[in-house]
ZANULUM-325123 format. One record per atom (N, C-alpha, C, O): residue in one letter; x, y, z. Coordinates in steps of 0.2 Angstrom, whole numbers, plus 5000, padded with zeros to 4 digits. Each point is the difference from the previous one (the first is absolute). Example, Ala and Ser with C-alpha at 12.3 -4.5 7.8 and 13.67 -1.06 7.14 Angstrom:
BEGIN
a506649725039
a499650065000
a500450065000
a500549995003
s499350064993
s500450065001
s499650055003
s500350065001
END
This chain:
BEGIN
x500449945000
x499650065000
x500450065000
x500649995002
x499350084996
x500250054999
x499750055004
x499749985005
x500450094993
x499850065003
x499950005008
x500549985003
x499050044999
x499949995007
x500149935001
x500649995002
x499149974995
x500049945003
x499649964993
x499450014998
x501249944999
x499949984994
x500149914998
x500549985003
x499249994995
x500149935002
x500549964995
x500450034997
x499449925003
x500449944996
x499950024993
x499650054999
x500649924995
x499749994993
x499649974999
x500149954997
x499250075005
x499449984998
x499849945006
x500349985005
x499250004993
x499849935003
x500249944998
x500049994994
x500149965010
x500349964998
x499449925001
x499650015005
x500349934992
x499749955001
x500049975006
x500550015004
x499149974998
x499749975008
x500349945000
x500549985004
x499449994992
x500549944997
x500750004998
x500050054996
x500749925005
x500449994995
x500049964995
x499649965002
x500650024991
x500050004996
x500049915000
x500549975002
x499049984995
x500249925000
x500950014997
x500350034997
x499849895009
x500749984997
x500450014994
x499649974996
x500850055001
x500249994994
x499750034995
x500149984995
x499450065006
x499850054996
x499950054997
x500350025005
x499550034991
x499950065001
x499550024997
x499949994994
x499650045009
x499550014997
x499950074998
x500350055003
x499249944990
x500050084997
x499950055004
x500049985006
x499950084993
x499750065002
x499450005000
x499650004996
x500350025011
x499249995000
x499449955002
x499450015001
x501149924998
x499649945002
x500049985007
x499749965002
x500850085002
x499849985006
x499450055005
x499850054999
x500249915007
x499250055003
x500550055004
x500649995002
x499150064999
x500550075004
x499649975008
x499649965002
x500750085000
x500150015006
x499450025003
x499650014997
x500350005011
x499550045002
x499950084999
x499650045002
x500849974996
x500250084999
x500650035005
x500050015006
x500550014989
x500650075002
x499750065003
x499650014996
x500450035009
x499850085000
x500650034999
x500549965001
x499550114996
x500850034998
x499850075004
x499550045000
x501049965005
x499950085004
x500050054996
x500450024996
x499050025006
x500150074997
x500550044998
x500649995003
x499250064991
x500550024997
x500450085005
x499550035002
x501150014999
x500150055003
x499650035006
x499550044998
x500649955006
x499650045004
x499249975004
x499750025005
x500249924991
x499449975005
x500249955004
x500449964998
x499350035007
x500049935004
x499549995001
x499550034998
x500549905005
x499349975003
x500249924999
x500449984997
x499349985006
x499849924997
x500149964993
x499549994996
x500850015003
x500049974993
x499549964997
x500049974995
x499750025011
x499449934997
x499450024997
x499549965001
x500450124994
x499550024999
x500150004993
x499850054998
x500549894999
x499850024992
x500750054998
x500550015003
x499250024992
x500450034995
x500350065004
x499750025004
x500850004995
x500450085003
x499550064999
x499750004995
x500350065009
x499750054997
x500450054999
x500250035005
x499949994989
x500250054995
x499750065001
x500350044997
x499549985005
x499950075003
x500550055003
x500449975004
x499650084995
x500450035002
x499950005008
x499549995003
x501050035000
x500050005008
x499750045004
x500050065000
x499749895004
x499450065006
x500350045005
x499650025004
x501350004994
x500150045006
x500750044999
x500650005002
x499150044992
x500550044995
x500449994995
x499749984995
x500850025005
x500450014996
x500249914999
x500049965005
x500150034989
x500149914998
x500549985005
x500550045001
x499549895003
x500549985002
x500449964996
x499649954998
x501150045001
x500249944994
x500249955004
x500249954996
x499950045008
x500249945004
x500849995002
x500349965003
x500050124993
x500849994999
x500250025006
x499650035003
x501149965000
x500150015006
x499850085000
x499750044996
x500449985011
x499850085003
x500650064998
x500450035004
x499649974992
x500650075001
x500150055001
x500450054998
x499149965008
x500150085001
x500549985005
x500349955001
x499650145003
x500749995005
x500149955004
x499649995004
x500949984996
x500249945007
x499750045006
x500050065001
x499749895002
x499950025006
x500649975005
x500049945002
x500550125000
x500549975007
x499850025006
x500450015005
x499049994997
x499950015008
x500050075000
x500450025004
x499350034993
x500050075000
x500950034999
x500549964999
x499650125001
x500450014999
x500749985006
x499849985005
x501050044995
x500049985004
x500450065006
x500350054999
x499449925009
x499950035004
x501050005004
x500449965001
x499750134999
x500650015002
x500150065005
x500450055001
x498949925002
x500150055005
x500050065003
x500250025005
x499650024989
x499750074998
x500850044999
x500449964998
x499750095002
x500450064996
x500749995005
x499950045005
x500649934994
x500549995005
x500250065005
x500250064999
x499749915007
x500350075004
x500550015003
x500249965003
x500150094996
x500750035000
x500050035007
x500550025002
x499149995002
x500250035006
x499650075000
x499950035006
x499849994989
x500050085000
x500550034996
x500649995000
x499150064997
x500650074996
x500550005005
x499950005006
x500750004990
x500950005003
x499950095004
x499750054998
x500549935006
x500150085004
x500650024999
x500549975000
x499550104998
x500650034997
x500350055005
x500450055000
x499249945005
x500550075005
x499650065001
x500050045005
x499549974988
x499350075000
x499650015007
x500149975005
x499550074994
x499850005007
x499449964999
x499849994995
x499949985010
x499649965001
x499450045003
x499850015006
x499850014986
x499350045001
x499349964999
x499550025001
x500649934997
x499349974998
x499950004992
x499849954997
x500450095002
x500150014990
x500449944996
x500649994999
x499049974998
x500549974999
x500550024993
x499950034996
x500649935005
x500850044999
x500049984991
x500650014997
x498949985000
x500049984994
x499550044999
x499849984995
x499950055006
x499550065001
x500250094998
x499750055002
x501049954995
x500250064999
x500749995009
x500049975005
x500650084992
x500650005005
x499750035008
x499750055001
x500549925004
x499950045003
x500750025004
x500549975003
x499550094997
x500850035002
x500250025005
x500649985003
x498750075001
x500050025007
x500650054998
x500449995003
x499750064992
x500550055001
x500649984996
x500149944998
x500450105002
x500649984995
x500549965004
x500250025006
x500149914992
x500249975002
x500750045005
x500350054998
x499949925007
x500550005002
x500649965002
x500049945001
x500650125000
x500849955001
x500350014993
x500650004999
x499050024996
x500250024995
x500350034995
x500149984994
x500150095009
x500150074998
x499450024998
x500150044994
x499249945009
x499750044996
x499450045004
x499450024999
x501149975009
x499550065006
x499750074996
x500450044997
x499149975004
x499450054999
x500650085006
x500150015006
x500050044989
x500550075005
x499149995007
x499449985000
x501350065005
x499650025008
x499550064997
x500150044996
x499249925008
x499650084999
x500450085000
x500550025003
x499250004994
x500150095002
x500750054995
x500050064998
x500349895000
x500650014994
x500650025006
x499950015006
x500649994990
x500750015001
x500250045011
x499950065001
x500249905004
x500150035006
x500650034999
x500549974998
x499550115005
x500250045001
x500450005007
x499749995005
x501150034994
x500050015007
x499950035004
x499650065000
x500749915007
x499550045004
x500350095002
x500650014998
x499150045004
x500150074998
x500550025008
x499749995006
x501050044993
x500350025004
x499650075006
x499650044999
x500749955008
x499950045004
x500050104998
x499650045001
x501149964997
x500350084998
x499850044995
x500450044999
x499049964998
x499850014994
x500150104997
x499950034995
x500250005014
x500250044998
x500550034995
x500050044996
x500749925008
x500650014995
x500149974992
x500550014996
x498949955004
x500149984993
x499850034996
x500249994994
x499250065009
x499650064996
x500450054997
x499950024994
x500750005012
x500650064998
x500549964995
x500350034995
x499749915006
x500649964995
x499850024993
x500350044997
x499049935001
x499550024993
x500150064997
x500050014993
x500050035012
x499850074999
x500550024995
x499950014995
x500949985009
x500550034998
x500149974993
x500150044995
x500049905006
x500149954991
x499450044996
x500350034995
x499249975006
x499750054994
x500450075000
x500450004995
x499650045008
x500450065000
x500749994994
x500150044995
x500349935007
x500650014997
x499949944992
x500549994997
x499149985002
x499849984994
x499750034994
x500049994994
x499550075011
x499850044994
x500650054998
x499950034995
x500649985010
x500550054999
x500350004994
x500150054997
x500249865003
x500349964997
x499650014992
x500350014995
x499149975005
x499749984994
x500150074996
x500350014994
x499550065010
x500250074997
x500549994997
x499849994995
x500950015005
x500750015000
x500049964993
x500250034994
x499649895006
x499949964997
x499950024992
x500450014995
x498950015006
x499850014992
x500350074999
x500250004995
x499950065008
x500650044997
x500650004997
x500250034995
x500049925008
x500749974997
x500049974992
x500450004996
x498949975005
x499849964995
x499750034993
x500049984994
x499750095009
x500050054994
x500250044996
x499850024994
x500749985009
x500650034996
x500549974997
x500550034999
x499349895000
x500549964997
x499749984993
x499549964999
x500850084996
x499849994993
x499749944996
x499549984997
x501049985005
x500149894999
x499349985002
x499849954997
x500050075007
x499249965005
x499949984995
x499950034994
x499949905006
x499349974997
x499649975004
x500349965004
x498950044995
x500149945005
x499949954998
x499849994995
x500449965009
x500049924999
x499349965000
x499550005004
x500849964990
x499349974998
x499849955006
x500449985004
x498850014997
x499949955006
x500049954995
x499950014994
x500249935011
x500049944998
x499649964997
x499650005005
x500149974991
x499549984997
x500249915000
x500549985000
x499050005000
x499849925000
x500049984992
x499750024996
x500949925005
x500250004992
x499749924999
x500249965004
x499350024991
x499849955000
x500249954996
x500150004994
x500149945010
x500449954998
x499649944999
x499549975003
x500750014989
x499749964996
x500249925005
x500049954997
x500050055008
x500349935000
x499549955005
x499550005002
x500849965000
x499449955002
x499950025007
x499649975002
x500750075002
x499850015005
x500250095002
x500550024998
x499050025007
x500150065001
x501050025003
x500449975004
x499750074994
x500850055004
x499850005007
x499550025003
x501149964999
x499850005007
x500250075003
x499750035005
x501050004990
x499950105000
x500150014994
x500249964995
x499750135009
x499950024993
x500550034998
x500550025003
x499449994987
x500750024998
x499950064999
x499450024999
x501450035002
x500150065002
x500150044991
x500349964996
x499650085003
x500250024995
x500650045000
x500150035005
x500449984991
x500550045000
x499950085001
x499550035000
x501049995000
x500150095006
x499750044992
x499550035001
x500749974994
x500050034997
x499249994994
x499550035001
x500749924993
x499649954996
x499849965001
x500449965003
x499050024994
x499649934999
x500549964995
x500050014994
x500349935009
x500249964994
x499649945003
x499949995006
x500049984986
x499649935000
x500449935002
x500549974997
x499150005008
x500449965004
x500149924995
x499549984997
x500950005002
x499949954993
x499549965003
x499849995005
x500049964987
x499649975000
x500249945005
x500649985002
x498749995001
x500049965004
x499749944999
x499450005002
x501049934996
x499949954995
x499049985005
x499750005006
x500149984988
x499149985003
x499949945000
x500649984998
x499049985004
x500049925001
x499750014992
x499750054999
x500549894998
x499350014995
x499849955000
x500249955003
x499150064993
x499449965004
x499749974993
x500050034995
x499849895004
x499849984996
x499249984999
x499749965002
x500150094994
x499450044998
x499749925000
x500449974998
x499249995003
x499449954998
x499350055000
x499850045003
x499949914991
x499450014999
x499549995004
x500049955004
x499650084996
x499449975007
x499949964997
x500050004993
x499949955012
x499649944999
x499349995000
x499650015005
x500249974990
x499150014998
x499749935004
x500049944997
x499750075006
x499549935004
x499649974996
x499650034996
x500649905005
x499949964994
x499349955006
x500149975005
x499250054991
x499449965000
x500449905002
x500349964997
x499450055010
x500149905000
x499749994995
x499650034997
x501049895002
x499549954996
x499449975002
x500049995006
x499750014991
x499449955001
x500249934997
x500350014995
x499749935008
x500149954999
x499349955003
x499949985006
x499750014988
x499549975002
x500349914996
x500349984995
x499349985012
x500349955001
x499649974994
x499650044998
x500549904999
x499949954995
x499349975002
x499949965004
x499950074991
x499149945000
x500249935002
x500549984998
x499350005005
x500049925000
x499649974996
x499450014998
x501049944999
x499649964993
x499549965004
x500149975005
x499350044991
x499349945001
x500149955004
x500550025004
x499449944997
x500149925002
x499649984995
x499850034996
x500249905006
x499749964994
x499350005000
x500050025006
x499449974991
x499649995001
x499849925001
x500449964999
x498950045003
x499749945004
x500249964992
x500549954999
x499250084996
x499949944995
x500849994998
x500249944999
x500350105000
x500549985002
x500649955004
x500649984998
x499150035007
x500349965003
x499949925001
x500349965003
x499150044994
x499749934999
x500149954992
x500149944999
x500050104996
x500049994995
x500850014999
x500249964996
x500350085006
x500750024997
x500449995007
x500350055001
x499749895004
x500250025003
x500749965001
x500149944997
x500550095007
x500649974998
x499949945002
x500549984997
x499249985005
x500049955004
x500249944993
x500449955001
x499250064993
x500049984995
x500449984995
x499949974995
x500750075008
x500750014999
x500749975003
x500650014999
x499049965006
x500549985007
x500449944998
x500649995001
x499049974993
x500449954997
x499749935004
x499750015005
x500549924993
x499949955003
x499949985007
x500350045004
x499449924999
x500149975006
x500649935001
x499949954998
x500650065006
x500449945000
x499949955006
x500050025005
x500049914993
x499949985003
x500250005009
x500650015001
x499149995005
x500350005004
x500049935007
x500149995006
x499849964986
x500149945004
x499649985007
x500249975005
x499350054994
x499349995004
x499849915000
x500049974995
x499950015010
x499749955000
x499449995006
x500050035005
x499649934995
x499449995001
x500249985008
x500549975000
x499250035004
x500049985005
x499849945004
x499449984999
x500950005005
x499849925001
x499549985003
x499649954998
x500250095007
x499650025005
x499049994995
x499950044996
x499849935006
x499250024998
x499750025001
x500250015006
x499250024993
x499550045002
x499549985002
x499450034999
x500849925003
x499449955005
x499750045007
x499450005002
x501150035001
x499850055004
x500350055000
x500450014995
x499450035011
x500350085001
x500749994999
x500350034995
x500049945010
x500849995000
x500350014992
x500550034997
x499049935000
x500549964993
x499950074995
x500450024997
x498750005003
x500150064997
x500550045001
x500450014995
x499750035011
x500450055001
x500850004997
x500450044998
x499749895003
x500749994997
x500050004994
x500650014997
x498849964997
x500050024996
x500150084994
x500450024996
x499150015008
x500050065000
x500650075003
x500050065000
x500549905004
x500550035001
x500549984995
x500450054998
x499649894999
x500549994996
x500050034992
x500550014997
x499050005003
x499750044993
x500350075000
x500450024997
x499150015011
x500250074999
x500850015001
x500250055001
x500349904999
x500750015002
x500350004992
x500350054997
x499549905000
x500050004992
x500250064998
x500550035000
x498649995000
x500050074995
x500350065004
x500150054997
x499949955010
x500450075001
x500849964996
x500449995004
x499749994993
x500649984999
x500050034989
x500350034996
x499149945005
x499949994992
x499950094997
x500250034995
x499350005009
x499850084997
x500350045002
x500150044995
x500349985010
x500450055002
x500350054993
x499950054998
x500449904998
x500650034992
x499550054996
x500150064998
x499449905001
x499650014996
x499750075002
x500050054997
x499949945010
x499550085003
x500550054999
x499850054996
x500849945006
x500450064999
x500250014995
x500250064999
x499949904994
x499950044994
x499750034999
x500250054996
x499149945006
x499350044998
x499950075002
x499650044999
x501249975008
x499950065003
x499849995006
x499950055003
x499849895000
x499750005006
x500549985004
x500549984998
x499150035010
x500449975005
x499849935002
x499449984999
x500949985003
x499649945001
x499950005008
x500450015005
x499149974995
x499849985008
x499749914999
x499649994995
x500649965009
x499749965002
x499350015004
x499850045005
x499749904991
x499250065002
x500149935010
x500549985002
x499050025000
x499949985006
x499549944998
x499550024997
x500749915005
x499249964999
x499649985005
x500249975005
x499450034995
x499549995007
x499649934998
x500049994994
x499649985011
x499649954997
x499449995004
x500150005006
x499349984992
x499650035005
x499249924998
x499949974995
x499950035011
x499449964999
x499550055004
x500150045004
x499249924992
x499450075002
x500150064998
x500450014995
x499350045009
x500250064999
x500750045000
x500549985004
x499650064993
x500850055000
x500050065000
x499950024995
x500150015009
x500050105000
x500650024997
x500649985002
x499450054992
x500650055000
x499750044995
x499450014998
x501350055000
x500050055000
x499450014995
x499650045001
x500349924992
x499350014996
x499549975002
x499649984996
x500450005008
x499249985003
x500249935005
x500649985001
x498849995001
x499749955001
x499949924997
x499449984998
x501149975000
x499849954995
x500249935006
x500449995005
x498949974990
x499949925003
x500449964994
x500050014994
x500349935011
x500349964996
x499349964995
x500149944999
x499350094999
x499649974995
x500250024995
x499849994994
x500850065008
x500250044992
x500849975001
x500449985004
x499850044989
x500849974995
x500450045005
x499650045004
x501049964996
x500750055001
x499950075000
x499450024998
x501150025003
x499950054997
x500650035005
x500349985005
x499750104990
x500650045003
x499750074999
x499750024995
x500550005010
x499750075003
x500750045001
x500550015003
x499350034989
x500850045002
x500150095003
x500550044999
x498849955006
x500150045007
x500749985004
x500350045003
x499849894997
x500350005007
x500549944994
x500649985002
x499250014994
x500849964995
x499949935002
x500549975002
x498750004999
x500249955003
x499549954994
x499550024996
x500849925005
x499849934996
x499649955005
x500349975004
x499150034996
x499749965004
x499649964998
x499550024997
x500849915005
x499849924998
x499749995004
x500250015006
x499349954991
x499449985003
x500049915001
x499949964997
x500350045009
x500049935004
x499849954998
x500249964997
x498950065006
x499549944996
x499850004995
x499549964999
x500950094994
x499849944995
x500649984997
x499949964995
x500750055008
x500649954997
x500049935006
x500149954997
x499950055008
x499849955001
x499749944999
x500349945000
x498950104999
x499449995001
x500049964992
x499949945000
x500350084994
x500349974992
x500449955004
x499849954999
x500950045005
x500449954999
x499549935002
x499949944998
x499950105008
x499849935003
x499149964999
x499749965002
x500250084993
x499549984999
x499949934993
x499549965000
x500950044997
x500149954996
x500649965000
x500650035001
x499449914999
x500449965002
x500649994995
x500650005001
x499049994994
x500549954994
x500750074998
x499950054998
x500649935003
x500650044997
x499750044996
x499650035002
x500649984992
x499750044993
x499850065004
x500450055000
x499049945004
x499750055001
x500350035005
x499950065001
x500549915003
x500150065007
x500850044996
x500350055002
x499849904991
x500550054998
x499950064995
x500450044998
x498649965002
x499950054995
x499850035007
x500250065000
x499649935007
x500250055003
x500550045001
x499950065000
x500849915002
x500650025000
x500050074997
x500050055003
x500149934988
x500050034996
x499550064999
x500350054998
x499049955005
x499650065002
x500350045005
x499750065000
x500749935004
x500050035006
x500650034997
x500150065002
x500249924994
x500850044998
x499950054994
x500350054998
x499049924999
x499750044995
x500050095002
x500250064997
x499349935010
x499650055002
x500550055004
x500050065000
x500449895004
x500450055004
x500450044994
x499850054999
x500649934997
x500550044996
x499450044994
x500250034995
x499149975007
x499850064998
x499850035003
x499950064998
x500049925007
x500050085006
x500650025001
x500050055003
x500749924997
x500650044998
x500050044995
x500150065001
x499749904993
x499950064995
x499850085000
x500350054997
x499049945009
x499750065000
x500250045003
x499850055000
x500949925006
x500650055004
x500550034993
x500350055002
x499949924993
x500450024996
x499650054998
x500250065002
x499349944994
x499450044999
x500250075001
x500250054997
x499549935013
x500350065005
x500550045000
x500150065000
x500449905000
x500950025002
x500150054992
x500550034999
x499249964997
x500450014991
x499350084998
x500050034994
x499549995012
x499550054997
x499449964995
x499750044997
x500249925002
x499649954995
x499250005003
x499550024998
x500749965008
x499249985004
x499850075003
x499550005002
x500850054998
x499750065004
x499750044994
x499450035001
x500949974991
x500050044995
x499249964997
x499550034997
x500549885004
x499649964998
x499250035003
x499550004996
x500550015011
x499550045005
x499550044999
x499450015000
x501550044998
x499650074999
x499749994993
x499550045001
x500549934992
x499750014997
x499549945000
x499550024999
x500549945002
x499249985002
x499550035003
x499450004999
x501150055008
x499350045002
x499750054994
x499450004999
x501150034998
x499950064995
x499549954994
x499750034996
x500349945004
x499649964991
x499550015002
x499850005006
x499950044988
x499450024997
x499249965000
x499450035001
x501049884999
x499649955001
x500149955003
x500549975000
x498850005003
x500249945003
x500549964996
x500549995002
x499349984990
x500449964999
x500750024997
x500449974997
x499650095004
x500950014999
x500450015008
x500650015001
x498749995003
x500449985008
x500249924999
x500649995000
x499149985000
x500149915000
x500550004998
x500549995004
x499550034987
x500649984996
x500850035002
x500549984998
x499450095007
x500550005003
x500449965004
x500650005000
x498849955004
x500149975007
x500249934995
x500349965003
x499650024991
x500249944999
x500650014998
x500449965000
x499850104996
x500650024999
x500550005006
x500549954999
x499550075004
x500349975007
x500149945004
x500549985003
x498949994997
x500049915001
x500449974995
x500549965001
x499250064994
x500649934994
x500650035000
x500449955000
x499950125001
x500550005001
x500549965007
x500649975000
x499050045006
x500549965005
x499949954998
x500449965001
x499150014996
x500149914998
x500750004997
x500549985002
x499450054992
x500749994996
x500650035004
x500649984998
x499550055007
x500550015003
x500249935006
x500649985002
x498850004999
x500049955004
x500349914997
x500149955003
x499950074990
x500249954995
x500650014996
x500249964996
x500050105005
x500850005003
x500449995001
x500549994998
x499250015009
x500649985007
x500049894998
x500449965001
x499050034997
x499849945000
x500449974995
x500349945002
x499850094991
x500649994994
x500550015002
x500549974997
x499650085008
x501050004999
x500149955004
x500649984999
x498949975007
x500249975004
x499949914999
x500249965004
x499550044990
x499749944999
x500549934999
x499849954998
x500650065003
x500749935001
x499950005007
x499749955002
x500550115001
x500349985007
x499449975003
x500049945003
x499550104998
x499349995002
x499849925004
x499849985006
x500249994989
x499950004993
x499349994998
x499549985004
x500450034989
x499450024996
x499949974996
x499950034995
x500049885005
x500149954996
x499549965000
x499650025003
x500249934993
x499649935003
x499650035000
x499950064997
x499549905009
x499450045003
x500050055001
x499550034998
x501050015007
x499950085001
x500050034995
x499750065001
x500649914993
x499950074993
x499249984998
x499650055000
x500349884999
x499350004997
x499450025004
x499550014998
x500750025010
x499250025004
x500350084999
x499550054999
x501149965000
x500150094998
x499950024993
x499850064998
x500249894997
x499650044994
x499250005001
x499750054999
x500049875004
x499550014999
x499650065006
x499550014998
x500650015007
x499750045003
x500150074997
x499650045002
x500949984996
x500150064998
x499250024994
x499750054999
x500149894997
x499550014996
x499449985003
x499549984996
x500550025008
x499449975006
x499650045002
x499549985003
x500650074998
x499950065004
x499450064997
x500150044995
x499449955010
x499450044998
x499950085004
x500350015005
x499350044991
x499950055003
x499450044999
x499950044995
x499649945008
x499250025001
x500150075000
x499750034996
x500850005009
x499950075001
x500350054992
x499950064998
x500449894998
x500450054995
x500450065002
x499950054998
x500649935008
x500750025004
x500750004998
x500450045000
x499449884997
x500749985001
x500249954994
x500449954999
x499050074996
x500349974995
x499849934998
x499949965004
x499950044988
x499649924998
x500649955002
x500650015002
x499149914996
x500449935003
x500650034992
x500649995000
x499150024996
x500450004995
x500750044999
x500649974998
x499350095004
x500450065001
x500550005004
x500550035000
x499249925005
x500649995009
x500449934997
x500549975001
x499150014995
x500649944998
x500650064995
x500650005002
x499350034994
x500350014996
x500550075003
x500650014998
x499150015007
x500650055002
x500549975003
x500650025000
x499049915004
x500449985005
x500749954997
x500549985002
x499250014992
x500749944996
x500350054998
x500350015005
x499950044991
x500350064999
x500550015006
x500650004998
x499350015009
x500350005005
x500649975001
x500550035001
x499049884998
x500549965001
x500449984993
x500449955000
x499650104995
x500349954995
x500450064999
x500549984998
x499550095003
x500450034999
x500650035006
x500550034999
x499349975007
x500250035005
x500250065002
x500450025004
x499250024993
x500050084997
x499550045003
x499449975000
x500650075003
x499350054999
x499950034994
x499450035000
x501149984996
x499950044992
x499449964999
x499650024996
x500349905007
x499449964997
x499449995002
x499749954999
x500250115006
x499550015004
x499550065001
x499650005005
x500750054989
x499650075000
x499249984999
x499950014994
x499749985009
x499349994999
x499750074999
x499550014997
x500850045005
x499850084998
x500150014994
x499550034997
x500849965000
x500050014991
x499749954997
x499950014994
x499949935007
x499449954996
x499550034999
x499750065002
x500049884993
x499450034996
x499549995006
x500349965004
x499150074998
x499449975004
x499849934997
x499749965004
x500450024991
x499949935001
x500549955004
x499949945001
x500550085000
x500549975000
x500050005011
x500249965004
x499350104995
x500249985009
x498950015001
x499850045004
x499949934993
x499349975001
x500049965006
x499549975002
END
């Protein structure tokens, strides 16, 4: 089974086949009826007839494909809140309440510095002598014989023809990188020009004109493939052969629980052995799916199923689960050899196609396959979707069967109950493909060892009826 939860290849005879023979297609009586679990997104019982194809009563389609939204790790993770450092580093500032990243706080101009604030009041004076009378007479006198002096002075000066007077000094402006610390004097007589005085010289650069950032818009991302693409052209197709991995059958029967499980462990050790190459050609990751085995009822992730229904793999949780009582319930119910080897053979049939529909999973196939059967326009090109899917894992599941048929082995009796069941196989629901059709994908399988020989997406509709 496929999708949510998808069955065997069709239904198979209540009966196995008399001794030593094969009988045609069709002549034998079918069974009490297969149910096939609903397609994407439904559960429920499978023991009600046909699947319903209806879109989903709880929005948006579900495809059965694993969940890939964000992993859930136990929420984000938890470190304790915003590490604490003790409090803002204390620098010595005054301690106002302001805090210190809130603008400088100074309290006044730093001191120890050279850079004490002068004493109120400007420059102290000293302090003022007792005798102020005598210093009155001292004053007096020095002006007196000063102005005497100055009189005598400029007469003297009058009457000297030569007088010129001398020019004052003027501030002479020096080209240079830093101001004169004095000033120059000019000579007694003329102005001469003081020589030149070498200049730094300076190399002229152009302004620089501000250059607009680049804008750098990042790269569309190319499409992905579409759904029909990835079913129909997909690398998987390309991966090239299956090589043997010298699989053999297990000794153990499926008379009971015991024997089944060892059965069905050895299988599943096989093909994780046999598909890994092929998946990562195709681009995928390979995961080993998980097999469970179950009698009566089974809860998982797409629904609710009874062992009144085939196999099936739910590739919610990647799991393959074989149904106890009827690989059993098939060995032990008919006695004569022949037939408990056409069960054998049924049981190895089914499990490596519900492998199949983990390949399916792991390579984009079964998830692309989903989505467009939800989207069909019509019932019957939803069906013919879902049988496109079923005979393909048949034929993948008849692959693994062909590259292994030495070791197996796939000989004698066990070849004669494996061709004839492959063409035995009825489908009341129109699922999973005519008796005719599942023979035909399925020896393709086995006789080419290929998936190039399993594209059931590019056949004609007759071809997958």
């Amino acid at each position: 089974m496929s999708d949510n939860q998808w069955g065997a290849p069709g239904q198979y005879p209540q009966q196995p086949p008399q001794q030593g023979q094969v009988p045609p297609p069709g002549n034998h009586p079918p069974s009490q009826g297969q149910y096939y679990g609903p397609p994407p997104g439904q559960s429920g019982n499978p023991q009600h007839g046909a699947p319903q194809y209806g879109a989903p009563q709880h929005g948006a389609p579900q495809y059965g494909a694993p969940q890939y939204g964000a992993p859930q790790y136990g929420g984000a993770p938890q470190y304790g809140g915003s590490p604490q450092y003790g409090g803002s580093p204390q620098y010595g500032g005054p301690q106002s309440g302001v805090p210190l990243y809130g603008g400088s706080q100074y309290g006044g101009m730093p001191q120890g510095l050279g850079w004490g604030a002068p004493q109120p009041g400007g420059p102290q004076r000293p302090p003022k002598t007792k005798s102020s009378a005598k210093v009155v007479l001292l004053v007096l006198g020095i002006a007196v014989l000063g102005v005497v002096g100055l009189v005598a002075g400029v007469n003297l000066l009058k009457g000297d023809p030569s007088y010129t007077s001398e020019p004052y000094p003027t501030t002479t402006y020096n080209p240079t990188s830093g101001p004169s610390e004095t000033p120059t004097a000019a000579p007694p007589t003329s102005a001469t020009k003081a020589p030149p005085v070498a200049q730094p010289t300076r190399t002229t650069q152009p302004p620089v004109k501000p250059t607009a950032p680049r804008t750098t818009s990042a790269p569309k991302p190319k499409p992905g493939p579409t759904n029909l693409q990835l079913v129909s052209i997909n690398r998987l197709y390309k991966a090239g052969t299956m090589p043997s991995v010298n699989c053999k059958e297990s000794k153990a029967r499926p008379s009971t629980v015991a024997g089944a499980r060892t059965n069905y462990l050895n299988l599943r050790n096989c093909l994780n052995r046999a598909w890994p190459a092929l998946v990562r050609k195709a681009g995928g990751t390979f995961r080993p799916p998980t097999v469970m085995v179950f009698s009566g009822n089974v809860s998982t992730p797409c629904g609710v199923w009874s062992d009144s229904g085939p196999p099936f793999y739910c590739s919610g949780n990647e799991t393959i689960y074989m149904n106890l009582t009827e690989d059993i319930g098939n060995y032990n119910r008919h006695p004569e050899n022949y037939q408990r080897v056409w069960a054998r053979m049924w049981m190895l049939h089914q499990f490596a196609h519900e492998y199949g529909h983990h390949v399916q999973n792991l390579t984009g196939i079964f998830q692309a396959s989903s989505r467009l059967r939800y989207e069909a326009p019509s019932k019957a090109l939803e069906l013919q979707g879902s049988r496109r899917l079923e005979l393909q894992a048949s034929c993948f599941s008849d692959i693994f069967i062909g590259a292994n048929k030495r070791s197996y082995p796939l000989s004698g009796e066990s070849l004669r109950q494996w061709q004839w069941l492959i063409g035995a196989t009825i489908d009341p629901q129109r699922d999973h493909g005519s008796k005719s059709n599942h023979k035909y994908w399925a020896q393709k399988g086995y006789t080419s060892r290929s998936p190039a020989s399993c594209n059931t997406f590019t056949a004609s509709a007759a071809r997958v009826s």
